[in-house]
N, C-alpha and C positions, 0 to 999 in steps of 0.2 A: 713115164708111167706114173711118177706124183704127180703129174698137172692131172694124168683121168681122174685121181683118187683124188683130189679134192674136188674135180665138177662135176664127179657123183657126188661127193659128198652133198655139196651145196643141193643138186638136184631132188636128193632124199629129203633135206631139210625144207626144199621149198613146198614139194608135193606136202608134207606134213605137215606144214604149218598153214595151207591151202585146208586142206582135210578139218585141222581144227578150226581157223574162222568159220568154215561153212555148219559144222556140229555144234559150234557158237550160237550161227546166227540162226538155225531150225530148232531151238530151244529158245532163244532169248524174244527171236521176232514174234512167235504168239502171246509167248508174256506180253510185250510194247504194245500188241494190237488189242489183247486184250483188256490193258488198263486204260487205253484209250477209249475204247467202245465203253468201260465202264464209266468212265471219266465225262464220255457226251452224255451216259445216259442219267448219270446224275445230273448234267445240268438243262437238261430236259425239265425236270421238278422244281431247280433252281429259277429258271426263267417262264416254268408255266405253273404257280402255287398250287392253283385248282387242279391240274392234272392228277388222273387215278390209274391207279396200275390196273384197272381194268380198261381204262380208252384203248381206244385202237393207236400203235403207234404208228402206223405203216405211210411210210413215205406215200405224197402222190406221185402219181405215172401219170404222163403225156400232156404237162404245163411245160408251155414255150418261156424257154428261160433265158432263150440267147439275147445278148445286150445287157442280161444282169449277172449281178457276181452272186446268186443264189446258187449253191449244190445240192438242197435237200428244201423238201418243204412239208410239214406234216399238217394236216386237217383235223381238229380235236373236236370231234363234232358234238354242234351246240354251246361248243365255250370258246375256240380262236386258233391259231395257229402258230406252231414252231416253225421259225426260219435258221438256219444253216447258210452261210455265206464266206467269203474268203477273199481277199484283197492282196494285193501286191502293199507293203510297209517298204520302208526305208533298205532293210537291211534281210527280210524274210516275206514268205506269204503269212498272212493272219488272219484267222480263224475263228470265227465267232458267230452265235446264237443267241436268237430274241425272239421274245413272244407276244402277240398281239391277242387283245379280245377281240369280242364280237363289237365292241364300238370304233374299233381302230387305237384303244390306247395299249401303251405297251406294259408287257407284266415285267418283264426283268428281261437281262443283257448279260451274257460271259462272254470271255473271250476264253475259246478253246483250246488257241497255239498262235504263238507268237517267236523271235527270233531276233527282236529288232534293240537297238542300241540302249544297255542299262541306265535307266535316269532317263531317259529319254522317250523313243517309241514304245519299250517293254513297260511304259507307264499305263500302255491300253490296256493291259491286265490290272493295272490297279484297282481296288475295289472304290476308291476316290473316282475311278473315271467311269465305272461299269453302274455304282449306284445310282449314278444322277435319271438315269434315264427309266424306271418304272415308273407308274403314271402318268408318263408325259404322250400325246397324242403324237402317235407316229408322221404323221403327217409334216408335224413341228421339228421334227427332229430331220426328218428328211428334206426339211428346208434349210436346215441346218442352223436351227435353235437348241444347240449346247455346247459346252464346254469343249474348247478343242483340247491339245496337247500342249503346254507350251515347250519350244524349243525342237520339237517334232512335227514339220510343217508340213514334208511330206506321208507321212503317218495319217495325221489327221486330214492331209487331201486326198488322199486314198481312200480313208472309212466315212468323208462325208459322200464321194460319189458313190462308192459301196452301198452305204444307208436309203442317198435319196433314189437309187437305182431302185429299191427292196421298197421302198412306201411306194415307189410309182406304179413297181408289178403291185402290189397289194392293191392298190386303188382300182386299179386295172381291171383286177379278177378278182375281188373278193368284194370289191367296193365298200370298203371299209368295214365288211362282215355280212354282207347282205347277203353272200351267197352267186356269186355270178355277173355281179352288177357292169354297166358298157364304160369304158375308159371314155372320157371326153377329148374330142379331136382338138389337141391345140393346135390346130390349122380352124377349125372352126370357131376358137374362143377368141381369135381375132380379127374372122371375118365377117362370116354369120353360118349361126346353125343351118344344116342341109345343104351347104355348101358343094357343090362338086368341083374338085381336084383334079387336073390332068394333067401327067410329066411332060415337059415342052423341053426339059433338057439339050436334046438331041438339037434342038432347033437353033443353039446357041453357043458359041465360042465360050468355054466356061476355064478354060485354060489358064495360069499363073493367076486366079482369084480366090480367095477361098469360099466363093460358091459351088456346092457339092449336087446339088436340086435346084431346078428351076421348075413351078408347075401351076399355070393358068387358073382364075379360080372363076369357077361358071363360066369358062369361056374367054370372057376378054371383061371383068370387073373389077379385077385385081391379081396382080401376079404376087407368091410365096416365094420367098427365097432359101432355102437350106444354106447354113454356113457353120464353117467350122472356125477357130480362130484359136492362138495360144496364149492365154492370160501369163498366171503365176505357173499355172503346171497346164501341159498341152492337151489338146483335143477337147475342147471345149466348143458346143455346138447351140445352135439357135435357129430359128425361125421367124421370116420379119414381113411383111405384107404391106403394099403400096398399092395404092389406088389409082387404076390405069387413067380416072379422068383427073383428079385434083394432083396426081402423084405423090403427093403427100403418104405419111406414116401410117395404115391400120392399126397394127399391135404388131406384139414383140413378144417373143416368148424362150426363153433359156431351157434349153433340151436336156443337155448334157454339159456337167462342169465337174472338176477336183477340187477348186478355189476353198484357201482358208477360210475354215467355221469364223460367222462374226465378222469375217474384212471381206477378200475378195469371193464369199458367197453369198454377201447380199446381193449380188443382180441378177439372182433368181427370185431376190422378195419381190411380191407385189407391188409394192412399192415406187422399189425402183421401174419394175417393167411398165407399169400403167403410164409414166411421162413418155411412152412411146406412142400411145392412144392419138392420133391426128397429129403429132410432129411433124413440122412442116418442112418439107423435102431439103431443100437449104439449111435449116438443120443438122438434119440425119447428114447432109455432105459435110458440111463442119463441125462434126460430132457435139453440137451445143446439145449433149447431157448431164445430169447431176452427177455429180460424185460420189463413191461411197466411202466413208470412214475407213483406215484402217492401212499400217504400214505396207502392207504387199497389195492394195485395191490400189495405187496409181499403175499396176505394172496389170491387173485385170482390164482397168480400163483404159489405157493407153491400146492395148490391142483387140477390145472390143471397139474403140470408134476408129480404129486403122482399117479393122474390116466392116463397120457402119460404112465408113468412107467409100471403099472400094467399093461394096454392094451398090450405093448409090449413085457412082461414075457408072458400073455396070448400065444398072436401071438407065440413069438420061442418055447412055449412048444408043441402046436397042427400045428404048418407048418413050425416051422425053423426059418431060419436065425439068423444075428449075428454073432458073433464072439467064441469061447471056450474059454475058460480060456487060456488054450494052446498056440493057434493062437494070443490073443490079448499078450501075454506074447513075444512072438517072436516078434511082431511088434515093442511094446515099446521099446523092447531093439536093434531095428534097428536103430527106431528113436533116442535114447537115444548113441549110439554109431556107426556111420555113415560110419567111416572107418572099422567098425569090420570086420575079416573075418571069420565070422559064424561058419566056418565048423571044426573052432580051439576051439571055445568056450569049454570049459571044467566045468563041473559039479561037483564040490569038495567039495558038503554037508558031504558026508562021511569021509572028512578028517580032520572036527571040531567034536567040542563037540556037542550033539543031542541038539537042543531048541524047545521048544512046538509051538514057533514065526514064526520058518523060514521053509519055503517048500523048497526050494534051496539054495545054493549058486551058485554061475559062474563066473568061469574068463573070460575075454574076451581081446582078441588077434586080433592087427593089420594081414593084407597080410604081414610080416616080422617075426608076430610071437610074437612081442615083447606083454608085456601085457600091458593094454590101463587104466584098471579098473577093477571092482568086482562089480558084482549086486546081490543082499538080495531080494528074493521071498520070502515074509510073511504075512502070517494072524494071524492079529492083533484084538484087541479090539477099536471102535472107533464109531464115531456118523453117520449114514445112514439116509437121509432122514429124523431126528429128529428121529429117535428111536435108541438107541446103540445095535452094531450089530460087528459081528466080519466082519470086510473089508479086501481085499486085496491089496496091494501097491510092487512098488519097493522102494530099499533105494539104489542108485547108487555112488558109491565111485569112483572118474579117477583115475589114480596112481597119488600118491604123496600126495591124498588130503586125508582129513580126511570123508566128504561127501560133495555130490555134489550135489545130489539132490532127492527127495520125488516123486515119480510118483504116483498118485493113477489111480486105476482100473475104478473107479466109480469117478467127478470130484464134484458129493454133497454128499462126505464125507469128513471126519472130521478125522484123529488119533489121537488115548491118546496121549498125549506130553510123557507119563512117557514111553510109548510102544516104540515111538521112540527111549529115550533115552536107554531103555534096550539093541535095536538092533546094539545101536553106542557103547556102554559099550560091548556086546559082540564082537564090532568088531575090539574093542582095545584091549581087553584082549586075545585075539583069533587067529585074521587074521593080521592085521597091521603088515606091514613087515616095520620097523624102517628103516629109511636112513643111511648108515653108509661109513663118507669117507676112503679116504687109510688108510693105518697104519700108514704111516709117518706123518698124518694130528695129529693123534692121540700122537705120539710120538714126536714131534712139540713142542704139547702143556701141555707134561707129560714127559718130559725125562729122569726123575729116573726110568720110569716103564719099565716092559718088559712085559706085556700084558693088553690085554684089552678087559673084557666081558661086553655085551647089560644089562643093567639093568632098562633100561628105562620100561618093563612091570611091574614094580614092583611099578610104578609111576603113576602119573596121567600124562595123555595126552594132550600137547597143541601145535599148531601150527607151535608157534614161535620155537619152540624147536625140534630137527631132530632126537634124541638123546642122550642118558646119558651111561654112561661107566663107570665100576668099572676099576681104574688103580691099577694094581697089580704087586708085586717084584718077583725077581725068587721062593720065596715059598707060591706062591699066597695069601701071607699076602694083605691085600687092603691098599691103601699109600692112595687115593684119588677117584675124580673124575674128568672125562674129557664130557665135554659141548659140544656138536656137535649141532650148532642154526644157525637159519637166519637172518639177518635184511634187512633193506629197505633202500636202497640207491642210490644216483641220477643217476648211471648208470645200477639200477634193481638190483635182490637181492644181498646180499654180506653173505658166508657160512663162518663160521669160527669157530676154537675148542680154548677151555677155560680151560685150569686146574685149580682146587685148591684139597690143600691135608684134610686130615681129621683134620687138626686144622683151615680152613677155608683161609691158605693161598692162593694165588693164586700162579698159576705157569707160564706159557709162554699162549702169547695168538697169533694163528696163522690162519691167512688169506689163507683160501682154495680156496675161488675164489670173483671174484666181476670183477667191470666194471667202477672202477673207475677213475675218473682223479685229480689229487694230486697238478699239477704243479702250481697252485696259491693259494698253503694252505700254506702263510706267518706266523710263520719262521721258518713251519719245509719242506720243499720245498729245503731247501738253499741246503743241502746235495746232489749231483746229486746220490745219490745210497740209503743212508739210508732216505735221504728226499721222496720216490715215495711210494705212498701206493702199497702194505701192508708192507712195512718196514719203515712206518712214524714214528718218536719216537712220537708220540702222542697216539699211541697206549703202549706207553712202561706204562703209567699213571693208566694202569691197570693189572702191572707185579708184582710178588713180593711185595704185599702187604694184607693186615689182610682185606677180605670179606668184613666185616661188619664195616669197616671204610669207604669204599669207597662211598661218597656221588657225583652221577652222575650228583645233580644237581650243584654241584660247580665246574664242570669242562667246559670251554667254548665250544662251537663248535666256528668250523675254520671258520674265512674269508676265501670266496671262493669255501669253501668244508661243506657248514653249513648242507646241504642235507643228506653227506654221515655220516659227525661227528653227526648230530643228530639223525639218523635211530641207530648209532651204540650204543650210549648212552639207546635209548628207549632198546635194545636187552638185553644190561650190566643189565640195573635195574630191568628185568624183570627175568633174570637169575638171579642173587644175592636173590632173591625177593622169588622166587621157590626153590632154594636150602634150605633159610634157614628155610623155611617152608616145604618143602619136605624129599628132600636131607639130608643137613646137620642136621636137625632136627630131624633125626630120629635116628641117630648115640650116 
């Protein structure tokens, strides 16, 4: 019997405490509603100065509103209109009122209700955020020329698509106060006026792309594409138009964005969209556009040119254009070798070792014939667009050099450093045709020997070095080695051979060529014959002596000649340096 008597009890208490929220809430809810109503209708006067409490306030009836975030829209006739709008904020919906003249400029801005983080979103009530905008041509603002939030970024991406949602209706239907005026077709502002549009959708696999429309323009002149894409904040949408004969870029035009005021909302300025005007198909596929300023515009335009990208695989698989692999292959290497003459080029993959890397190799030959360089067609492993993908690149070697340079196919990719270095390892090991001067240069600088074979593959590959020789006796016993190197010197390179034998002595060191001038290298100048480089006895400093004695830095350069004598030194210690860490190290 005490358990009934307390869940009656409870029972009584709940009905009763039911009874008074509800006597609560039909007394307090007209008070809330009506300090609201009084609260917009004060800010009616707030955001429209001119308004008279004789204007008609009366909402219009039957403006198509959907697509915009407008709830109310009043007509103040003869002076402009109150707009009523509402957004999703961070943390609440938010609520806000502006008034426009009859020239499109705005009269004033509240925000009616908000909910969103103090310090933060609830700063869109601030009178610091709501002043800025009277005077200013709606238009501007719905480009999003003001003041965002700071630290409230989705706050402010929300009231800038809010905003320019509300100047696009305005422009639409009021045209900037004329009274009715015709929206302009951006489908037409990038094709041409009078244009006729027909949906071909249907006619197209449009599935995992983010093309949303597909729609012929006059027929077969140019196809439109609708796309939507996710910048900084999602559903961000555009319109892009190609030219069914050149394939190429018409225009470009940004529909729908939330993108940060100031960063990633400039790729709705003019601006930016006009470098879309003729962009040339290969382009638009490796999104080569401008940048916009601003800490969150790489994360706008990283997924506008992912869906640039994609739109324009779309386009060359169902109408063409672009380039083949082929053709874009040819070109670079026109660019890339200017004097070539084409028709000499020679293909000599076949005459190396097979690599899984390389799709070609090519010589390429001046109008003389002579050869100019080598270019490496390979597909590699490397970073696409943030996903790793096998890419393709050239690696272009001139003669004489080791590489000259990296062309890639696509210009946002990336290759594995290690891919690269595979391709310069097989093209030492492989192709590199070593420089080697006369015999007499060799014997010069080795004159007990009587021949001399290339051993430099047998070595590591460097620059400075043209070079390395086994010196050998008449029964190809090896005596030493002979150094065929460059240095840097004040009248441009200077080539010279170096002997030393298998106990590390040195042999004869002889000057194969240079551009030097000797005549005021005080006192070995004095000599009018032995004094003139390459027969300066300052060069004798590095004959007939033990390798690993010779410390280059205790030998001076020349008054006069400090240019040539010190290029010659950096050459000495870097040879001594490599031998006996290579060379002679291995013996």
């Amino acid at each position: 019997m005490r358990h009934l008597k307390i869940v009656f009890t409870l029972m009584i208490v709940v009905v009763l405490s039911s009874v008074g929220v509800f006597a609560v809430e039909q007394i307090t809810t007209p008070i809330i509603e009506q300090a609201q109503f009084e609260a917009e209708n004060a800010a009616l006067f707030e955001v429209f100065p001119a308004l008279e409490s004789s204007d008609d306030l009366t909402p219009e009836e039957g403006l198509d509103l959907e697509g915009t975030t407008i709830t109310q829209v009043i007509e103040i006739d003869g002076k402009g209109y109150i707009y009523t709008a509402q957004f999703q904020g961070f943390q609440s919906q938010i609520k806000y009122m502006i008034g426009v003249d009859l020239e499109g400029t705005i009269t004033g801005y509240q925000t009616l209700e908000q909910g969103d983080t103090p310090g933060y979103g609830a700063k869109i009530a601030d009178p610091l955020f709501s002043n800025q905008f009277a005077g200013e041509a709606l238009s501007s603002v719905g480009a999003g020329e003001f003041d965002g939030i700071a630290g409230a970024t989705i706050t402010t991406g929300g009231f800038t698509g809010s905003i320019q949602k509300l100047a696009d209706f305005h422009d639409a239907t009021f045209a900037g106060g004329g009274g009715g005026g015709e929206e302009t077709d951006p489908r037409e502002e990038i094709t041409s006026e009078g244009a006729s549009f027909t949906d071909v959708t249907g006619d197209y696999d449009i599935s995992g792309t983010p093309i949303t429309k597909v729609e012929m323009v006059n027929d077969d002149e140019a196809v439109i594409y609708h796309v939507t894409f996710e910048g900084w904040q999602p559903d961000a949408s555009y319109i892009i138009a190609f030219d069914l004969e050149t394939h190429d870029v018409l225009g470009f035009r940004v529909i729908e964005h939330n993108e940060t005021t100031g960063i990633g909302s400039l790729i709705a300025e003019d601006d930016f969209m006009a470098q879309f005007d003729g962009l040339a198909h290969n382009d638009a596929l490796n999104g080569n556009i401008d940048s916009v300023s601003g800490a969150t515009a790489p994360v706008t335009l990283s997924g506008l040119r992912d869906s640039l990208n994609e739109v324009t695989l779309f386009h060359q698989t169902y109408f063409g254009g672009g380039e083949s692999d082929e053709e874009k292959l040819e070109r670079l290497i026109g660019e890339t070798f200017p004097s070539e003459n084409s028709e000499l080029r020679e293909d000599v993959t076949a005459d190396y070792p097979a690599n899984e890397s390389i799709l070609n190799i090519f010589d390429i030959y001046n109008d003389d014939a002579e050869r100019i360089g080598v270019v490496y067609y390979a597909e590699v492993l490397g970073n696409s667009y943030g996903d790793v993908a096998d890419i393709k690149l050239l690696l272009v070697v001139e003669e004489g050099s080791i590489m000259s340079d990296v062309i890639l196919f696509d210009d946002n990719e990336t290759p594995s450093i290690f891919e690269l270095n595979n391709l310069l390892n097989y093209h030492i090991a492989h192709y590199l045709t070593f420089l080697a001067p006369d015999e007499a240069a060799l014997s010069a600088a080795y004159p007990d020997a009587v021949s001399f074979d290339s051993v430099y593959g047998d070595y590591p590959y460097s620059a400075d070095i043209l070079n390395v020789f086994e010196a050998k006796d008449e029964s190809d016993n090896v005596l030493g080695y002979v150094y065929y190197a460059v240095a840097s010197g004040f009248g441009g390179d200077i080539t010279f051979t170096w002997g030393v034998d298998n106990a590390g002595i040195t042999k004869q060191l002889s000057i194969v060529s240079h551009g030097e001038s000797w005549n005021n290298a005080y006192p070995y100048s004095e000599d009018p014959v032995a004094g003139i480089f390459p027969n300066t006895s300052w060069l004798d400093q590095f004959e007939e002596t033990d390798l690993s004695s010779i410390n280059v830095g205790d030998i001076d350069d020349v008054a006069g000649v400090s240019t040539t004598t010190g290029g010659m030194k950096e050459a000495f210690a870097y040879i001594i340096e490599y031998h006996e860490t290579n060379v002679g190290g291995a013996n």
